[in-house]
N, CA, C and O of each residue as an XYZ file, in Angstrom:
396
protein
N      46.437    -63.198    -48.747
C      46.441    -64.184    -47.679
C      45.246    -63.942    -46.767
O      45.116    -62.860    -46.193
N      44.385    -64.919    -46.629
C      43.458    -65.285    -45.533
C      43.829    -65.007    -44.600
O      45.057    -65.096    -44.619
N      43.221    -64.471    -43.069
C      44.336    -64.644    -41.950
C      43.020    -65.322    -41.222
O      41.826    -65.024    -41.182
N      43.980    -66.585    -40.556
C      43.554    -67.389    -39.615
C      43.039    -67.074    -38.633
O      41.892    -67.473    -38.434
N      43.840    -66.064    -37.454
C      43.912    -65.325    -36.148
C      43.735    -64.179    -35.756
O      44.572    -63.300    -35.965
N      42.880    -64.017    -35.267
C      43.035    -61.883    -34.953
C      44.266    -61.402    -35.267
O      44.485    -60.632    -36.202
N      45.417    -62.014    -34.197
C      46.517    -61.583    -34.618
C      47.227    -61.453    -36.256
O      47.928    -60.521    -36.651
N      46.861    -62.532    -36.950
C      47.416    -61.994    -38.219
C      46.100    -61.117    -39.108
O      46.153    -61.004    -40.333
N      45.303    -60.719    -38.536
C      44.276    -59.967    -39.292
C      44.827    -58.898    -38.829
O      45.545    -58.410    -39.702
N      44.840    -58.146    -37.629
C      45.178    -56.974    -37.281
C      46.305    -56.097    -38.268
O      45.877    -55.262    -39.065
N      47.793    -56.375    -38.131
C      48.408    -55.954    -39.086
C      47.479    -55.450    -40.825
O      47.492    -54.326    -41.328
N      46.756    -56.735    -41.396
C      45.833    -56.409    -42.578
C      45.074    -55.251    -42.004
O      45.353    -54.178    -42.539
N      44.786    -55.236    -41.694
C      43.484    -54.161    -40.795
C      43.993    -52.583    -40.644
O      43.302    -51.568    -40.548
N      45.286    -52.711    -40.654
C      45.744    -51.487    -40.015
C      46.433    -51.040    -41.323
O      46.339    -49.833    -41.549
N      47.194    -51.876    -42.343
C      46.942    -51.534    -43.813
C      46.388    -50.893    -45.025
O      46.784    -50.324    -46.042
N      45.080    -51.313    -44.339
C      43.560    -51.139    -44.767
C      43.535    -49.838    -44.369
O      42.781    -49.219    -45.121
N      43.976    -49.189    -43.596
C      43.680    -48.117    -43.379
C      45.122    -47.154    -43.180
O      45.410    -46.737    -42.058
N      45.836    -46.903    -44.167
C      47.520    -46.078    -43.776
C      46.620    -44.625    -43.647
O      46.792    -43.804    -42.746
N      45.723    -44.510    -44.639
C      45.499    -42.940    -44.705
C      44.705    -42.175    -43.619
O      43.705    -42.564    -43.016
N      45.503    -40.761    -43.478
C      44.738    -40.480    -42.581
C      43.345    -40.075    -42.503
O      42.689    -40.069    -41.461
N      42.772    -39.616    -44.064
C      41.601    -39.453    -44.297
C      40.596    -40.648    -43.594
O      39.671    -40.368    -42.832
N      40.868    -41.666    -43.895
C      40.095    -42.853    -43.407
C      40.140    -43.202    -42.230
O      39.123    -43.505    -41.606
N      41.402    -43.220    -41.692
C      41.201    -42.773    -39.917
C      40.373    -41.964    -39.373
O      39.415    -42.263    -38.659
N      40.829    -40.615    -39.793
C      39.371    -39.813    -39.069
C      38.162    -40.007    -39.532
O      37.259    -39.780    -38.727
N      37.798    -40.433    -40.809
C      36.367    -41.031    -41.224
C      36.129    -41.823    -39.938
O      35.279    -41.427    -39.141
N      36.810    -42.873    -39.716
C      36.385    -44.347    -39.398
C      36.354    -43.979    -37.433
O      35.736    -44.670    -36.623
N      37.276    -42.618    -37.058
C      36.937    -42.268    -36.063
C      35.853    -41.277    -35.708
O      35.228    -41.148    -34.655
N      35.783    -40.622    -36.822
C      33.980    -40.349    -36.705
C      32.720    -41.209    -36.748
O      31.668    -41.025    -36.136
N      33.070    -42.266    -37.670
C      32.144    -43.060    -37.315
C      31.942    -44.138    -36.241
O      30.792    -44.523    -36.028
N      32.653    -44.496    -35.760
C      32.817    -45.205    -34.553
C      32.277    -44.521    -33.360
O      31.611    -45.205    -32.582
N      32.492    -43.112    -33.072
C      32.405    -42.114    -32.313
C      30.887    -41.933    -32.363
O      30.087    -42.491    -31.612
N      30.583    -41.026    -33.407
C      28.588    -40.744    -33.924
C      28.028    -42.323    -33.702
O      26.994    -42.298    -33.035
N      28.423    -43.648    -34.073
C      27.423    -44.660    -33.918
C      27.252    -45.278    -32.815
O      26.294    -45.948    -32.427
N      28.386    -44.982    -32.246
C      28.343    -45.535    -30.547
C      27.544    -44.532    -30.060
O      26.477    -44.896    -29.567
N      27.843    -43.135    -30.076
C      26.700    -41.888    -29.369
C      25.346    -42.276    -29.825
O      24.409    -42.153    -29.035
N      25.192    -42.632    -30.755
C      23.358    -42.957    -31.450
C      22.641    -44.053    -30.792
O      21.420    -44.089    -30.637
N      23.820    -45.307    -30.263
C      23.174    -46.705    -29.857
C      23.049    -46.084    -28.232
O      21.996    -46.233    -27.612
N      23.962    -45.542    -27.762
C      23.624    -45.133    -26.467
C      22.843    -44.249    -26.005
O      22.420    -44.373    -24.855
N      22.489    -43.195    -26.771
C      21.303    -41.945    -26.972
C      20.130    -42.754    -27.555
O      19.041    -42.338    -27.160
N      20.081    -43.711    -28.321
C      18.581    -44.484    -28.251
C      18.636    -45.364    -26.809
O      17.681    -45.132    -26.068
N      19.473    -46.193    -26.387
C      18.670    -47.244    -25.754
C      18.687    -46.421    -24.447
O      17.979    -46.963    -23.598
N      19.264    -45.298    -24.023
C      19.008    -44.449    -22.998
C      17.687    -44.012    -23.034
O      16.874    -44.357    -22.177
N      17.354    -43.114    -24.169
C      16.287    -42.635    -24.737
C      15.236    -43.680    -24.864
O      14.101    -43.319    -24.555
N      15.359    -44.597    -25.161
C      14.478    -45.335    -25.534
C      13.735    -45.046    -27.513
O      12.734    -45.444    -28.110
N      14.690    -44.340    -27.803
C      13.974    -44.549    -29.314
C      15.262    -45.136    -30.007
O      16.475    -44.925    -30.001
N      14.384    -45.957    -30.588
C      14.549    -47.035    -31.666
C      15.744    -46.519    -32.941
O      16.802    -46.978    -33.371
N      14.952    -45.405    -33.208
C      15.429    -45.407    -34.619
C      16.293    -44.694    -34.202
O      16.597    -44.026    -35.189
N      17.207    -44.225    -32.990
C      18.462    -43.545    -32.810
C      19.359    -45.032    -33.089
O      20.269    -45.209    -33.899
N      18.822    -45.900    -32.226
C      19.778    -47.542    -31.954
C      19.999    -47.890    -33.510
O      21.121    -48.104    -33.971
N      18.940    -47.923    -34.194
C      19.144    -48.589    -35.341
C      20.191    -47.652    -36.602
O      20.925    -47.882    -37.563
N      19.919    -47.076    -36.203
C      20.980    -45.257    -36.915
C      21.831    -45.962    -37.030
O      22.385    -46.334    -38.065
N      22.061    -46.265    -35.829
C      23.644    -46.505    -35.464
C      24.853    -46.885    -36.533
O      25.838    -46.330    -37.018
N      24.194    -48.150    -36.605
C      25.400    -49.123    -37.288
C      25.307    -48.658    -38.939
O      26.120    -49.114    -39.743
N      24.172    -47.651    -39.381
C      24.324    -47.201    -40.505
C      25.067    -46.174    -40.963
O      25.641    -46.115    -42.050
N      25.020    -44.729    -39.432
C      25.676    -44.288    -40.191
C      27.332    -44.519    -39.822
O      28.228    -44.484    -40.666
N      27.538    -44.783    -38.253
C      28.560    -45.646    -38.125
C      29.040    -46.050    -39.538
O      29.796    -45.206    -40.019
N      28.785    -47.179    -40.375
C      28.893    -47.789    -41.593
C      29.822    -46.483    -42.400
O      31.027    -46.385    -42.633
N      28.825    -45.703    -42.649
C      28.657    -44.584    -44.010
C      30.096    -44.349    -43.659
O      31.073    -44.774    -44.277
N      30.086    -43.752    -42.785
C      31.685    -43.139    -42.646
C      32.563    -43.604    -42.687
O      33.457    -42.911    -43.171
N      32.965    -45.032    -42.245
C      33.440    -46.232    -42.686
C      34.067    -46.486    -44.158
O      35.221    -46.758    -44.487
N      32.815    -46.287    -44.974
C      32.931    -46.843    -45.678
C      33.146    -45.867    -46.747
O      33.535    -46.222    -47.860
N      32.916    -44.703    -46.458
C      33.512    -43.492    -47.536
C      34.821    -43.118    -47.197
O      35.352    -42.291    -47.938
N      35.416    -43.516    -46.301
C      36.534    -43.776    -46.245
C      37.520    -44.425    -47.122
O      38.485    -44.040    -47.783
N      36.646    -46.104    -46.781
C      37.517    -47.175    -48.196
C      37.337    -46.811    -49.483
O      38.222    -46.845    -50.339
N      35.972    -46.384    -49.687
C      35.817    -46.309    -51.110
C      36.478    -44.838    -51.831
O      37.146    -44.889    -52.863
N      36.207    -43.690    -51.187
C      36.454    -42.325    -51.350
C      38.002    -42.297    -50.934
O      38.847    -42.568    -51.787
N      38.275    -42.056    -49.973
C      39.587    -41.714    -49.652
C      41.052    -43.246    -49.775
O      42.143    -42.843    -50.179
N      40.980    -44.385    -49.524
C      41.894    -45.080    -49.348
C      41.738    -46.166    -50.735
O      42.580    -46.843    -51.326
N      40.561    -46.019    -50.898
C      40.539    -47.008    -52.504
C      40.412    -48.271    -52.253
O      40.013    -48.688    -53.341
N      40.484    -49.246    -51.501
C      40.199    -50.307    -51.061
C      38.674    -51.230    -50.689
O      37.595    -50.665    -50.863
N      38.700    -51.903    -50.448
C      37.508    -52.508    -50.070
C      37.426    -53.062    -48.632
O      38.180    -53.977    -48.301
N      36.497    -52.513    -47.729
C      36.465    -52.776    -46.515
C      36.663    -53.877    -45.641
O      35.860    -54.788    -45.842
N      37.563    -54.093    -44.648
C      37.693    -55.676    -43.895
C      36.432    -56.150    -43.605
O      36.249    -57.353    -43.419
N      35.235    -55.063    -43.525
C      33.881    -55.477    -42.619
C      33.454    -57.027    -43.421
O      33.042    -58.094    -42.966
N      33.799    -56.524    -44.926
C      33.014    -57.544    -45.741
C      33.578    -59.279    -45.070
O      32.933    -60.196    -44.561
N      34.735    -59.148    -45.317
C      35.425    -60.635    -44.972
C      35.499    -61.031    -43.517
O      35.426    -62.186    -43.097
N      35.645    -59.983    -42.829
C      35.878    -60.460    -40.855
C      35.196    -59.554    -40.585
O      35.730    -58.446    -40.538
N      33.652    -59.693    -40.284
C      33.017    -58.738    -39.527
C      33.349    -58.411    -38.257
O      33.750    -57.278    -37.991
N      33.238    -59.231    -37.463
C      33.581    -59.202    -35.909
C      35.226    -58.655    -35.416
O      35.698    -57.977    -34.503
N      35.667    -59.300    -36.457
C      36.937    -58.402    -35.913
C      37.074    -57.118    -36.513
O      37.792    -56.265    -35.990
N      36.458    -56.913    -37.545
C      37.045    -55.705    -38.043
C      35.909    -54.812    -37.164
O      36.513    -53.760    -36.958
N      34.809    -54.712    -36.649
C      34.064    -54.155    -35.850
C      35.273    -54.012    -34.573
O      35.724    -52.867    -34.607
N      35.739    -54.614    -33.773
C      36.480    -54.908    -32.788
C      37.540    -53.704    -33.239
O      37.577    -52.670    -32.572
N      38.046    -53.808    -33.920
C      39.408    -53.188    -34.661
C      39.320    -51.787    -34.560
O      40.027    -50.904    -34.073
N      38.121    -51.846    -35.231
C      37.592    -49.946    -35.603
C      37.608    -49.499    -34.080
O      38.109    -48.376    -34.039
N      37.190    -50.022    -32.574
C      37.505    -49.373    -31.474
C      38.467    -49.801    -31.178
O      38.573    -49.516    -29.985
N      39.468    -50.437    -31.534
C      40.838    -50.483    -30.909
C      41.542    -49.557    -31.596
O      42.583    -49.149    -31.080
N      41.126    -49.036    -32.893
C      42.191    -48.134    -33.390
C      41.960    -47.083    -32.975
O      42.885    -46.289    -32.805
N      40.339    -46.665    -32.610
C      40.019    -45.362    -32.256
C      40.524    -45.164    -31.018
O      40.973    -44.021    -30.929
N      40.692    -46.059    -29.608
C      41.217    -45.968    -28.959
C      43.072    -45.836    -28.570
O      43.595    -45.227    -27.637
N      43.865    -46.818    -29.898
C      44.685    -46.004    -30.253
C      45.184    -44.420    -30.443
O      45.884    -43.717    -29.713
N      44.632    -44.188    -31.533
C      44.553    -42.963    -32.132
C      44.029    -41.946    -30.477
O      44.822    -41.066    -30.140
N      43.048    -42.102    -29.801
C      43.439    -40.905    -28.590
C      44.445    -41.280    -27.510
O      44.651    -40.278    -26.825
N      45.039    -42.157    -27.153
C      45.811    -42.212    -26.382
C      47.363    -42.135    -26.854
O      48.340    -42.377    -26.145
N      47.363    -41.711    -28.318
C      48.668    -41.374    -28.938
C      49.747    -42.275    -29.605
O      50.885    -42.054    -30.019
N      48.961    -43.362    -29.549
C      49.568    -44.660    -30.137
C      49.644    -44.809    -31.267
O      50.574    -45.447    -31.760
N      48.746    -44.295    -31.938
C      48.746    -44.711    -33.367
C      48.255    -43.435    -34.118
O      47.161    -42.898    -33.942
N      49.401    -42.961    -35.131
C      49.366    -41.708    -35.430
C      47.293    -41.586    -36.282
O      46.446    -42.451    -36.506
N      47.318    -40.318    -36.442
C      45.794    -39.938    -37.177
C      46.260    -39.357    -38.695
O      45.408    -38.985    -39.502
């Protein structure tokens, strides 16, 4: 099923990810690519900003492929599944959503 609404994507989203291997992947990468975009445009170098969303990505995505077997939401709902990856990480430290 397609989902129409954030709301029915989310549930898919959180599917996408039961394992905990891929949680902490996907919270390392969320974590390292946000530190890289903010350590470049602080810094002013480039190729920290542009890092970012790659290796952000990597970890991501050795997650789906390596640990959970699936194929990533990024491909089909970018924007939300970008959105998602800091709502879960923010989950996951405030104790909401197990790791």
């Amino acid at each position: 099923m397609k989902p129409g609404t954030y709301e029915e994507f989310w549930p898919i989203y959180l599917n996408a990810h039961r394992s905990r291997g891929n949680r902490v992947l996907h919270a390392i990468g969320t974590t390292v690519g946000t530190g890289l975009l903010l350590a470049g445009l602080a810094l002013r170098r480039w190729d920290l900003a542009l890092a970012a969303p790659v290796v952000g990505y990597a970890f991501a995505w050795a997650g789906h492929f390596g640990v959970e077997g699936n194929r990533p939401a990024t491909f089909g709902h970018p924007l939300w599944s970008f959105y998602s990856d800091f709502r879960m990480l923010g989950l996951m430290l405030v104790g909401k959503l197990r790791i």
